[in-house]
N, CA and C atoms of all chains as a GROMACS GRO file, in nm:
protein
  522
    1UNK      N    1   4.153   2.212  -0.009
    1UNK     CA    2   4.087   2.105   0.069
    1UNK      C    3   4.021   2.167   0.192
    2UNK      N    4   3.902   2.095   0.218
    2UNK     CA    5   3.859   2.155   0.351
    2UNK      C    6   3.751   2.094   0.431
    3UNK      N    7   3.722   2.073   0.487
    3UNK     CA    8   3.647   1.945   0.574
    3UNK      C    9   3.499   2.025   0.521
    4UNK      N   10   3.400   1.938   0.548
    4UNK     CA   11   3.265   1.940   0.484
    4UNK      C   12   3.151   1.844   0.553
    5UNK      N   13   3.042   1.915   0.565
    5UNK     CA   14   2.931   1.837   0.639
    5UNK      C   15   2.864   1.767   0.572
    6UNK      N   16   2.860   1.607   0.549
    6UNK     CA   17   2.769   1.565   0.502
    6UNK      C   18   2.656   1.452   0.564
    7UNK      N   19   2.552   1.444   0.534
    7UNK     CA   20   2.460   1.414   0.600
    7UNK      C   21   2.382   1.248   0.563
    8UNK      N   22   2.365   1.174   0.652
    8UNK     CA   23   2.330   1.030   0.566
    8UNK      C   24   2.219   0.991   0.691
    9UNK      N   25   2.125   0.895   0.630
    9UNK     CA   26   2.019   0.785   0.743
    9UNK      C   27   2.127   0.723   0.780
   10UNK      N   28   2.092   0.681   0.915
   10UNK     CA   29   2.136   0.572   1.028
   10UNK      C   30   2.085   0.459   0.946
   11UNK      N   31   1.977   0.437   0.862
   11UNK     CA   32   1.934   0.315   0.781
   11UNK      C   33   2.001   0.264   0.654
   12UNK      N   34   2.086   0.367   0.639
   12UNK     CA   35   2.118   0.335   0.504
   12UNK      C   36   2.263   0.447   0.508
   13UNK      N   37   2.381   0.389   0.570
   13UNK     CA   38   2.502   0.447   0.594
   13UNK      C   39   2.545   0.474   0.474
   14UNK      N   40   2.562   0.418   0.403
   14UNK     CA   41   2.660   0.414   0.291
   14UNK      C   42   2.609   0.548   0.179
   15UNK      N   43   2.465   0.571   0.188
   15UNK     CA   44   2.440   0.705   0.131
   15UNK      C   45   2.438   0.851   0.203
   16UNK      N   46   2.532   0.915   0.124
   16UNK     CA   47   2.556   1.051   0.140
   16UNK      C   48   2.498   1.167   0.084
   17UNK      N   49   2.446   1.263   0.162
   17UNK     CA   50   2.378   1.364   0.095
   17UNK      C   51   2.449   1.506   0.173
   18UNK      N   52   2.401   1.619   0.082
   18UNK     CA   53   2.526   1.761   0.072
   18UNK      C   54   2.404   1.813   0.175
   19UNK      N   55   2.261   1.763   0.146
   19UNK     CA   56   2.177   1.846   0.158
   19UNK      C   57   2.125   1.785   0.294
   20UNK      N   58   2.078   1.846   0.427
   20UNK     CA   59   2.020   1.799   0.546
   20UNK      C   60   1.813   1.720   0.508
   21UNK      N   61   1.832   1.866   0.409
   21UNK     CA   62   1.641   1.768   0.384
   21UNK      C   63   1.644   1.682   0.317
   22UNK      N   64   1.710   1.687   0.191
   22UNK     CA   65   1.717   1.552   0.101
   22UNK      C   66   1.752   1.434   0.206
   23UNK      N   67   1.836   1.440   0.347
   23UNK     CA   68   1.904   1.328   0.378
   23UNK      C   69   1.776   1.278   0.490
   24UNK      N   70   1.677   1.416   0.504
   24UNK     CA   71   1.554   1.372   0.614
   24UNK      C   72   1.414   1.283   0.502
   25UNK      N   73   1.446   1.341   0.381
   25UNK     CA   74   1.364   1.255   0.316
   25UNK      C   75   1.362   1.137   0.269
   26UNK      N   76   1.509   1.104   0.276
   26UNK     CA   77   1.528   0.975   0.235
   26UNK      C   78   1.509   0.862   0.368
   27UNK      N   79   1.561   0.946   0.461
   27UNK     CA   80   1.501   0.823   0.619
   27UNK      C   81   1.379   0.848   0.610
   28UNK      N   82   1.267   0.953   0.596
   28UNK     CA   83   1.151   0.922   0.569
   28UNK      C   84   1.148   0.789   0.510
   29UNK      N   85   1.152   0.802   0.373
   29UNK     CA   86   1.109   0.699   0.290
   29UNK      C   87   1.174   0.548   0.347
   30UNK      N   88   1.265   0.552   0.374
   30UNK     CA   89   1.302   0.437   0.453
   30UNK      C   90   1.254   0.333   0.532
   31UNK      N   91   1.216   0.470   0.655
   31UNK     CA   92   1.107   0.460   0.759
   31UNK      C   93   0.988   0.360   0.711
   32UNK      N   94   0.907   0.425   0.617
   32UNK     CA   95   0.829   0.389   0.600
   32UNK      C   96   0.787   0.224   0.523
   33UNK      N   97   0.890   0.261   0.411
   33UNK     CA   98   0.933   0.149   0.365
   33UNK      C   99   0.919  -0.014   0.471
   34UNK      N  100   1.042   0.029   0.545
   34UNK     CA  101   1.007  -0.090   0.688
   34UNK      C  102   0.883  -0.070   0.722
   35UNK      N  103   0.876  -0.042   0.752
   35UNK     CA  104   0.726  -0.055   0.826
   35UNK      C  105   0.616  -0.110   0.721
   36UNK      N  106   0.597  -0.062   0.593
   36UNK     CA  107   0.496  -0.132   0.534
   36UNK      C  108   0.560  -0.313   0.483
   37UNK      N  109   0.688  -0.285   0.468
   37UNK     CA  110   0.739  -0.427   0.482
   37UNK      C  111   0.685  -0.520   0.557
   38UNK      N  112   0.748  -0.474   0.688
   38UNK     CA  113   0.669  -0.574   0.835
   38UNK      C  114   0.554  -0.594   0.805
   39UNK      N  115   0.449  -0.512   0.743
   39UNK     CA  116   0.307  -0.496   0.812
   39UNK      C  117   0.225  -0.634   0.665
   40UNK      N  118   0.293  -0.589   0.558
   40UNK     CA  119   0.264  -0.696   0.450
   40UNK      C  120   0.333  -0.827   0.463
   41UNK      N  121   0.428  -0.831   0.513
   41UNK     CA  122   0.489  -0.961   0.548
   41UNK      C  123   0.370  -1.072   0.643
   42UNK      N  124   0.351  -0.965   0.753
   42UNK     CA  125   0.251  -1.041   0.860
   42UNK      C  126   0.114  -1.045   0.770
   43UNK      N  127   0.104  -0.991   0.692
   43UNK     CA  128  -0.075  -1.009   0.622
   43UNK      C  129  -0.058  -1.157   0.525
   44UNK      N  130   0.034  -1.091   0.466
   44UNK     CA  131   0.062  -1.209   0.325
   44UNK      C  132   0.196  -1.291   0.362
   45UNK      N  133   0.212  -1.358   0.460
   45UNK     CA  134   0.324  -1.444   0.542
   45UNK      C  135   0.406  -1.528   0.412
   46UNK      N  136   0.351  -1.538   0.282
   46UNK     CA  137   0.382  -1.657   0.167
   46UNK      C  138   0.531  -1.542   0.091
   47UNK      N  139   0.508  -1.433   0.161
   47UNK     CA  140   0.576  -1.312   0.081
   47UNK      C  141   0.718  -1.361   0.119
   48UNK      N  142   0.853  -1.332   0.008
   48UNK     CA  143   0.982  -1.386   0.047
   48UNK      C  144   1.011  -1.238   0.139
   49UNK      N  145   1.174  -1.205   0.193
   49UNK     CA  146   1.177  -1.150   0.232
   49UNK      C  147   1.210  -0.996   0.160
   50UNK      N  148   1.316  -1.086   0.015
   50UNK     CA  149   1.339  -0.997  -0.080
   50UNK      C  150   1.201  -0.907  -0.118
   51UNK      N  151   1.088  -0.983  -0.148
   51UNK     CA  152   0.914  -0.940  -0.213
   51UNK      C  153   0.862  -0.829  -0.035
   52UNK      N  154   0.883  -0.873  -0.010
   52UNK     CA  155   0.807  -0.772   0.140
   52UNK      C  156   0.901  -0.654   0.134
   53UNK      N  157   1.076  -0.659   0.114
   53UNK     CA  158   1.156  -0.528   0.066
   53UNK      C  159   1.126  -0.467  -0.059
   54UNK      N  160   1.143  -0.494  -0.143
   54UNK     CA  161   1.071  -0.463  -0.305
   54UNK      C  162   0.915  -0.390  -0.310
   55UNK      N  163   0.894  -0.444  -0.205
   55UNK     CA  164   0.651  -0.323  -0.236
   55UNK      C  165   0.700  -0.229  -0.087
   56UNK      N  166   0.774  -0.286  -0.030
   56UNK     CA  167   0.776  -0.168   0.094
   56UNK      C  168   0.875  -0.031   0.009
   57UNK      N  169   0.957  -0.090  -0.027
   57UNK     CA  170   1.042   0.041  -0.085
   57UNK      C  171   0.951   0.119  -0.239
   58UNK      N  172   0.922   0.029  -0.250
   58UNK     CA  173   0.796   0.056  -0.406
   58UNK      C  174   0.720   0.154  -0.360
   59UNK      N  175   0.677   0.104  -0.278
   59UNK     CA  176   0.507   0.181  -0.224
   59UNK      C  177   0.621   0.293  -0.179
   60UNK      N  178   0.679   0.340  -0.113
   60UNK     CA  179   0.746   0.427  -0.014
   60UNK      C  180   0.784   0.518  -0.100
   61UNK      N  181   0.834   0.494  -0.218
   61UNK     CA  182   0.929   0.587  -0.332
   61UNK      C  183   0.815   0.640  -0.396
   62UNK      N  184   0.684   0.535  -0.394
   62UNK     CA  185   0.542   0.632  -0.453
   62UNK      C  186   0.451   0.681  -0.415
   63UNK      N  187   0.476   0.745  -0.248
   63UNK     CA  188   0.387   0.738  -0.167
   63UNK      C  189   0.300   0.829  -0.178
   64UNK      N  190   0.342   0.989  -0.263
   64UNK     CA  191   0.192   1.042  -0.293
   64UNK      C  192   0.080   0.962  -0.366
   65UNK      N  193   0.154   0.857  -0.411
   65UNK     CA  194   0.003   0.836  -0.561
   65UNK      C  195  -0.046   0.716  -0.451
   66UNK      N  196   0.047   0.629  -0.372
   66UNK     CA  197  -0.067   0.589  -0.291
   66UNK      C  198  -0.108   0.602  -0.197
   67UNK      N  199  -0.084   0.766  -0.151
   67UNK     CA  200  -0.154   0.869  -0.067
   67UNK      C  201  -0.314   0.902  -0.116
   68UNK      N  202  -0.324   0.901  -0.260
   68UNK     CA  203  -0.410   0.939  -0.323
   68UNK      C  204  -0.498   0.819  -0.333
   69UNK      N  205  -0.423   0.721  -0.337
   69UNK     CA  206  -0.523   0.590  -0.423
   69UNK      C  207  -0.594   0.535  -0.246
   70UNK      N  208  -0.562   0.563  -0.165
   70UNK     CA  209  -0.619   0.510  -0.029
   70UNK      C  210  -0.704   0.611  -0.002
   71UNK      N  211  -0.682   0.730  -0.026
   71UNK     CA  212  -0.760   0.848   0.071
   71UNK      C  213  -0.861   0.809  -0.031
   72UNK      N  214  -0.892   0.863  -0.123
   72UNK     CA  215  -0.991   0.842  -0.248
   72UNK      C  216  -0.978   0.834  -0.377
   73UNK      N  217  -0.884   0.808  -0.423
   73UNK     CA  218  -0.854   0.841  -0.584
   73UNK      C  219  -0.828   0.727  -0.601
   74UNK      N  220  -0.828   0.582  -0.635
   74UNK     CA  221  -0.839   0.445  -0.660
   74UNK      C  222  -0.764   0.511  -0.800
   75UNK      N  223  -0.788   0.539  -0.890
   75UNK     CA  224  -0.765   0.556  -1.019
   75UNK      C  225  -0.618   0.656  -1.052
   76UNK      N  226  -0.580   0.714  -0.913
   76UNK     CA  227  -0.426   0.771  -0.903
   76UNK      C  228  -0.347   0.640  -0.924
   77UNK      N  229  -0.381   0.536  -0.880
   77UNK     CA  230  -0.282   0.405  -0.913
   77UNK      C  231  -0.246   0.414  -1.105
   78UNK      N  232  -0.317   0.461  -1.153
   78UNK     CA  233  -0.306   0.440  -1.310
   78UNK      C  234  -0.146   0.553  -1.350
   79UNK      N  235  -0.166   0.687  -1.252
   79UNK     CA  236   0.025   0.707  -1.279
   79UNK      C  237   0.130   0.674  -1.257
   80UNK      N  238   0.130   0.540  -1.190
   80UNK     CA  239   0.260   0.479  -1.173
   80UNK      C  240   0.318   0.408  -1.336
   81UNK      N  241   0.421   0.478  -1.366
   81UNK     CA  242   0.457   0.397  -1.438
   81UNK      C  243   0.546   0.202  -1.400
   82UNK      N  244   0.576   0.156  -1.511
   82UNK     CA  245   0.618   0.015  -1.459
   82UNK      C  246   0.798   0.037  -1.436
   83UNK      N  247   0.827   0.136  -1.448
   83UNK     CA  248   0.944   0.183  -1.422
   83UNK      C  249   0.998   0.214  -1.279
   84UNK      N  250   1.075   0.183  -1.248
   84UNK     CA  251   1.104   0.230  -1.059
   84UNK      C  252   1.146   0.385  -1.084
   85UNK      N  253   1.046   0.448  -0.975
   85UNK     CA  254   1.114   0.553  -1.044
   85UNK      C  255   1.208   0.648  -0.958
   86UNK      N  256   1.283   0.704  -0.956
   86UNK     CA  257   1.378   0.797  -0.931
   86UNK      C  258   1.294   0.865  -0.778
   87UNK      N  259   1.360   0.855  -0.686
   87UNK     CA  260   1.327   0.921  -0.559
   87UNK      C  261   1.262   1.078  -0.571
   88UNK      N  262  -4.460  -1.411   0.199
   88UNK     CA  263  -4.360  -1.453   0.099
   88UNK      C  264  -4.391  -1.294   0.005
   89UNK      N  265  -4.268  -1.247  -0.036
   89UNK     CA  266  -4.343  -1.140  -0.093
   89UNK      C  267  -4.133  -1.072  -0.182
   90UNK      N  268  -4.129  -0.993  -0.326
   90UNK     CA  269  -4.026  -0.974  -0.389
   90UNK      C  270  -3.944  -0.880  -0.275
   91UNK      N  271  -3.832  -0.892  -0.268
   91UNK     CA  272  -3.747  -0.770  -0.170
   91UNK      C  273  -3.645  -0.725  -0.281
   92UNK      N  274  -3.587  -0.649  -0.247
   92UNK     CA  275  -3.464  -0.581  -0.300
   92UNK      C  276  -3.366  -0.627  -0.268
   93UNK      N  277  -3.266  -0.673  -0.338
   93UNK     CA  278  -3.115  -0.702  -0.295
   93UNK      C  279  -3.011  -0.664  -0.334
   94UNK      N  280  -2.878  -0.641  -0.346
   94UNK     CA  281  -2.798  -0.507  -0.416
   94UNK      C  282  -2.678  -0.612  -0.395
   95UNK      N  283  -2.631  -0.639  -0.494
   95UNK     CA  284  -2.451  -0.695  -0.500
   95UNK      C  285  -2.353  -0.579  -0.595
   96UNK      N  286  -2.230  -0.605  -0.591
   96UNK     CA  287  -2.118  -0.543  -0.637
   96UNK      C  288  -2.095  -0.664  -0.787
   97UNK      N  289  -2.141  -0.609  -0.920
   97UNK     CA  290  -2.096  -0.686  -1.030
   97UNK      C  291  -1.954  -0.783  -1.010
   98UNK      N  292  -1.809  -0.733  -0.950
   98UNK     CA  293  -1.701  -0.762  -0.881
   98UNK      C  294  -1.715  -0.849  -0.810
   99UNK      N  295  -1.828  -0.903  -0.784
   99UNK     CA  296  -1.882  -1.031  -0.687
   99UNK      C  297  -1.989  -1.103  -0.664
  100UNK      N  298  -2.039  -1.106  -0.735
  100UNK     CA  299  -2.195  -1.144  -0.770
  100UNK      C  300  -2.270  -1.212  -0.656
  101UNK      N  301  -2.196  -1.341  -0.592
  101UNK     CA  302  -2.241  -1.386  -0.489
  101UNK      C  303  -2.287  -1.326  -0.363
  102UNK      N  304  -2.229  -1.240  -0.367
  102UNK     CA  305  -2.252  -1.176  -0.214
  102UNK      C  306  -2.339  -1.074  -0.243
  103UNK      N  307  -2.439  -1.121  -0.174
  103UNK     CA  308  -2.609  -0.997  -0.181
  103UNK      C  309  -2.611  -0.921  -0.019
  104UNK      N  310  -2.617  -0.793  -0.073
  104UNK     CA  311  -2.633  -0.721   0.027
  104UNK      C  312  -2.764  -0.633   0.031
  105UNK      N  313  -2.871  -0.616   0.175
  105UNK     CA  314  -2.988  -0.571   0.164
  105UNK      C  315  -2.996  -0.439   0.158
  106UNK      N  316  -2.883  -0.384   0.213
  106UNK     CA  317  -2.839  -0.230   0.216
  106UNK      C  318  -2.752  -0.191   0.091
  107UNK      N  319  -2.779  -0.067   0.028
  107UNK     CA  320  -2.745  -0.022  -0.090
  107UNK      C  321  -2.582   0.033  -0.072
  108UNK      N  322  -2.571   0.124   0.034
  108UNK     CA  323  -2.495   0.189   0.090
  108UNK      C  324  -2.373   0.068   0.132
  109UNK      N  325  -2.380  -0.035   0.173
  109UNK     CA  326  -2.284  -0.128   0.217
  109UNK      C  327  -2.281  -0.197   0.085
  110UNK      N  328  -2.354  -0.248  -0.034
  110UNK     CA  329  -2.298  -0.295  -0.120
  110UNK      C  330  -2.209  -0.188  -0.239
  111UNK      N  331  -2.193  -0.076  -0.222
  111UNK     CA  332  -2.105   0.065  -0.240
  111UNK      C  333  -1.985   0.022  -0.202
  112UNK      N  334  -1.984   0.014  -0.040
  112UNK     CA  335  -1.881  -0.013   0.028
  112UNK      C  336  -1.805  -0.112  -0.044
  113UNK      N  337  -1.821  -0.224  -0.044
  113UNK     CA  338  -1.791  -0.378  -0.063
  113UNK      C  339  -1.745  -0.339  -0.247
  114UNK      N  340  -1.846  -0.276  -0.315
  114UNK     CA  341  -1.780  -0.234  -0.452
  114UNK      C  342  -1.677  -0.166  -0.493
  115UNK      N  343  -1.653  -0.034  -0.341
  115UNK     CA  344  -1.534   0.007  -0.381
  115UNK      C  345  -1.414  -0.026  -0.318
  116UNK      N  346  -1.411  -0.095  -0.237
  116UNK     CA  347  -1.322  -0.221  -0.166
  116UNK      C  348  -1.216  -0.278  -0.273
  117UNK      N  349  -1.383  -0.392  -0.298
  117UNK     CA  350  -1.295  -0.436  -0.448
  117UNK      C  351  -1.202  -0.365  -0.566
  118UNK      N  352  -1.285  -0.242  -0.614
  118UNK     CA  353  -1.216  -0.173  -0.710
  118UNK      C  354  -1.097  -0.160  -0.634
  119UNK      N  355  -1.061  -0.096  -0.549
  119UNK     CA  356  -0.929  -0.042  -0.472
  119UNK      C  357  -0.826  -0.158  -0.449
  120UNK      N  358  -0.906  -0.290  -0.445
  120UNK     CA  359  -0.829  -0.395  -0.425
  120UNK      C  360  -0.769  -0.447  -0.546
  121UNK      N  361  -0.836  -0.462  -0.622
  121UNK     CA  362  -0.789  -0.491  -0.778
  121UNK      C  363  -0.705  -0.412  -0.879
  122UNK      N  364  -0.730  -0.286  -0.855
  122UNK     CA  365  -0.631  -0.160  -0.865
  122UNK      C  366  -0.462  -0.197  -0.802
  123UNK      N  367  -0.464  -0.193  -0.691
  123UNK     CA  368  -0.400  -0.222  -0.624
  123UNK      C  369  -0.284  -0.376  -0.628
  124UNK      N  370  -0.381  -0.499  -0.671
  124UNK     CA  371  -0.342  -0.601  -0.705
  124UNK      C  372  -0.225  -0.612  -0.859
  125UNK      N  373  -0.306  -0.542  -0.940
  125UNK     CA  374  -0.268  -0.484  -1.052
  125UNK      C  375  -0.084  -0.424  -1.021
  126UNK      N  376  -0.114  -0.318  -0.979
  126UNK     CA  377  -0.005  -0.189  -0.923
  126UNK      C  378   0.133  -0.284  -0.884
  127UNK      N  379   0.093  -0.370  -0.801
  127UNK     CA  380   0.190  -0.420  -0.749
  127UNK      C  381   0.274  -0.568  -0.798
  128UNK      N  382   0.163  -0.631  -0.858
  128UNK     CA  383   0.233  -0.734  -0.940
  128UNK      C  384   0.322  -0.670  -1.095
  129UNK      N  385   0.264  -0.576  -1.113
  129UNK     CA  386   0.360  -0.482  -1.201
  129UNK      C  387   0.502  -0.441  -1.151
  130UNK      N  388   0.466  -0.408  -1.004
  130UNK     CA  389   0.566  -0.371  -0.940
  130UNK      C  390   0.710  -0.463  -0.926
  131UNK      N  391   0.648  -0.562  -0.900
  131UNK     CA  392   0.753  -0.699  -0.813
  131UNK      C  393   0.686  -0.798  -0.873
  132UNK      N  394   0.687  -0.844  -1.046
  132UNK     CA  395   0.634  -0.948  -1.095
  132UNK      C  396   0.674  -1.085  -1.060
  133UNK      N  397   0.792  -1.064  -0.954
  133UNK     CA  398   0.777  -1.236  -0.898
  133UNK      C  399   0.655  -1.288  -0.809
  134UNK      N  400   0.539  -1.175  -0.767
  134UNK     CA  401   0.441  -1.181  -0.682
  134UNK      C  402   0.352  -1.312  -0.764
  135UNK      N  403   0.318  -1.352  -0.694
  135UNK     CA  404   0.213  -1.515  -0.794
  135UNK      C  405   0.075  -1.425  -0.786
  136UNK      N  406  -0.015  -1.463  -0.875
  136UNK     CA  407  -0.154  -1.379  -0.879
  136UNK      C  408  -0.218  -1.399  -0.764
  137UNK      N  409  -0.179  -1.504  -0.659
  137UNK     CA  410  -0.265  -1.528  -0.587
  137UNK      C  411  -0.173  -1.409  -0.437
  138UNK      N  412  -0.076  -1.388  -0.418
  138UNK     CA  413  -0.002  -1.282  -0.343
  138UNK      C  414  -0.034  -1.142  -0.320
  139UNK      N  415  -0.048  -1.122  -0.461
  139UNK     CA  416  -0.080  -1.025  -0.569
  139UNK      C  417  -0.226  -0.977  -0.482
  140UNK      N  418  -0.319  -1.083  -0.523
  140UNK     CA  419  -0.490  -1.050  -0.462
  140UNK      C  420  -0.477  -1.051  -0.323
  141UNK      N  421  -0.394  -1.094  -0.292
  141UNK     CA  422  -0.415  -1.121  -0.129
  141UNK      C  423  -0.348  -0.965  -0.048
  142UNK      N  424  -0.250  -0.950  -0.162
  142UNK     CA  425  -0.222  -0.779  -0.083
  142UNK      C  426  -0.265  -0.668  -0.153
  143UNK      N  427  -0.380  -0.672  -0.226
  143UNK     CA  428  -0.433  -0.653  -0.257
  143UNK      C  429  -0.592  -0.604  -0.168
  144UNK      N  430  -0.640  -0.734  -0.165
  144UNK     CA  431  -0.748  -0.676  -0.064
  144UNK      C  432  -0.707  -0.663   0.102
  145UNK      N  433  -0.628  -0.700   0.122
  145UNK     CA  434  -0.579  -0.662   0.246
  145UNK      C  435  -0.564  -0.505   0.275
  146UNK      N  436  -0.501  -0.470   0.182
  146UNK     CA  437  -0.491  -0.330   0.197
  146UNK      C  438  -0.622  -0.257   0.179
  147UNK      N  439  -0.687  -0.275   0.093
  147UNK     CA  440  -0.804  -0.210   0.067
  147UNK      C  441  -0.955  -0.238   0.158
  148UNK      N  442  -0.923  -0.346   0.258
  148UNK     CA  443  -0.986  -0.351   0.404
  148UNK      C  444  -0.936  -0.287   0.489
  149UNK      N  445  -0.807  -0.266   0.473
  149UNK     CA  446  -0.710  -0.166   0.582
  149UNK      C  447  -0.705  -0.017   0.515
  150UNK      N  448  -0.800   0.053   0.445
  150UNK     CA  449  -0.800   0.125   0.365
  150UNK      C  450  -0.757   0.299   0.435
  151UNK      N  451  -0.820   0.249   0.543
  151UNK     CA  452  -0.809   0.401   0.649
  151UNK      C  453  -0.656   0.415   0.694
  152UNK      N  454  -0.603   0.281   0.739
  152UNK     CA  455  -0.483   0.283   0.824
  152UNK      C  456  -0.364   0.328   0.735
  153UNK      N  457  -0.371   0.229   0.609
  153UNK     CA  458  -0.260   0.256   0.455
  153UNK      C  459  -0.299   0.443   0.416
  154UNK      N  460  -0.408   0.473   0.383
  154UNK     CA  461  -0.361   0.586   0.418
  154UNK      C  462  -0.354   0.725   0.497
  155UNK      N  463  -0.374   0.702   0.623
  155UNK     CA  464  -0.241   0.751   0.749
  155UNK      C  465  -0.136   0.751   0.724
  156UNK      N  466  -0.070   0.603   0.707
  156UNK     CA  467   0.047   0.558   0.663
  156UNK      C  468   0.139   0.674   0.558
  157UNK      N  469   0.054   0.644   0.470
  157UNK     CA  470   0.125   0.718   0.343
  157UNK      C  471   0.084   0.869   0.338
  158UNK      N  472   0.011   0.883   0.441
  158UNK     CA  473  -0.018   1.074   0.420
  158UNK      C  474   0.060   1.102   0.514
  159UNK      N  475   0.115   1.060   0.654
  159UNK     CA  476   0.228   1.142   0.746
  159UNK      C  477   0.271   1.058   0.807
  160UNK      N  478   0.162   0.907   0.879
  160UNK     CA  479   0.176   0.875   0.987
  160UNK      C  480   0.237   0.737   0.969
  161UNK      N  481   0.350   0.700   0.959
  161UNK     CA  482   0.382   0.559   0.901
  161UNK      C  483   0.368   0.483   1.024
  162UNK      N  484   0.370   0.538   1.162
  162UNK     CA  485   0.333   0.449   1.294
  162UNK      C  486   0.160   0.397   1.289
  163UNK      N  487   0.107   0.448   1.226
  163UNK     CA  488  -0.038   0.372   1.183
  163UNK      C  489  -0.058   0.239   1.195
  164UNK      N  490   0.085   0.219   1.115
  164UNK     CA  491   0.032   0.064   1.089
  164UNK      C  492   0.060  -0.016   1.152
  165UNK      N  493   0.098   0.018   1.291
  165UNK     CA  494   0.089  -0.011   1.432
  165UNK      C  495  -0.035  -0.105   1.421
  166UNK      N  496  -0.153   0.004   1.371
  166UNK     CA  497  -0.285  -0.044   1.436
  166UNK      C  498  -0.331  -0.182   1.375
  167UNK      N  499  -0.254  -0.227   1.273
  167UNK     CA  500  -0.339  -0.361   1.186
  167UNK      C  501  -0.265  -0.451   1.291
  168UNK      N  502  -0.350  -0.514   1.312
  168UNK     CA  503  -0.373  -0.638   1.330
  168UNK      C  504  -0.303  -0.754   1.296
  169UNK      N  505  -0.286  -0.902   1.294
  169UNK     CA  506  -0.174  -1.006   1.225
  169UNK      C  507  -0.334  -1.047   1.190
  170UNK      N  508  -0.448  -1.031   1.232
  170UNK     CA  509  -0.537  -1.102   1.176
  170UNK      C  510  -0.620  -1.029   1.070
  171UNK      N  511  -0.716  -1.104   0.961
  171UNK     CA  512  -0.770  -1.029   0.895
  171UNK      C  513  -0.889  -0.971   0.936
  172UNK      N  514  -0.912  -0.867   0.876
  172UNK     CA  515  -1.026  -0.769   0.945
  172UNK      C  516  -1.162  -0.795   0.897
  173UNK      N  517  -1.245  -0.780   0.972
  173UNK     CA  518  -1.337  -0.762   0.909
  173UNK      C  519  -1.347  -0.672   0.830
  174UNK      N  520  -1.461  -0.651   0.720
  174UNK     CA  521  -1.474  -0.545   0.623
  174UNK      C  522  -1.524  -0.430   0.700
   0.00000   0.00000   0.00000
């Protein structure tokens, strides 16, 4: 037995990671997550609160392809599968 | 009285624009918006079609800020507004 460092978001306590970057990427995605939450909530106000969590964490978990589909690639939206996919 | 040129986006027929270059704009708006509309009611199919379009082109008027957002800067979206933007 022997004591051990493990690393978690302030956003999301209950997950544990071995690894310090995996645990900075996941408050990334977090981060962001909220924030596009808030920001679609205030655009599209009809949104529940569950639907404004669900496209904020969506968009956040896919954020290269809609890194791509905003900067210029409209047609990067076509690799999302309909599957949630794996961080 | 004399014929002029006028330029619309097929995606919208109604709206005639005298400049070629701004009905571009307004065409790839749409595409990005409808893309987008698509993406996400896939995403979170409790979205109603009309949610769906609405965050949809929202984003794709906010096209610069979403991606900031999703390329480093998730404090971007600071900059939108509660109101809608002009194009």
């Amino acid at each position: 037995m022997a004591v051990e460092v493990v690393y978690r978001s302030s956003r999301d306590p209950e997950r544990l990671f071995m690894d310090k970057a995996e645990a900075d990427r996941h408050d990334k995605m977090l981060e962001l997550a909220e924030l596009l939450s808030e920001a679609l909530h205030k655009a599209v106000p009809s949104l529940s609160e569950n639907q404004s969590e669900e496209l904020g964490i969506y968009m956040a978990r896919n954020r290269d392809v809609f890194a791509k589909a905003f900067k210029n690639q409209p047609d990067a939206l076509a690799e999302l599968g309909s599957q949630p996919q794996a961080e």
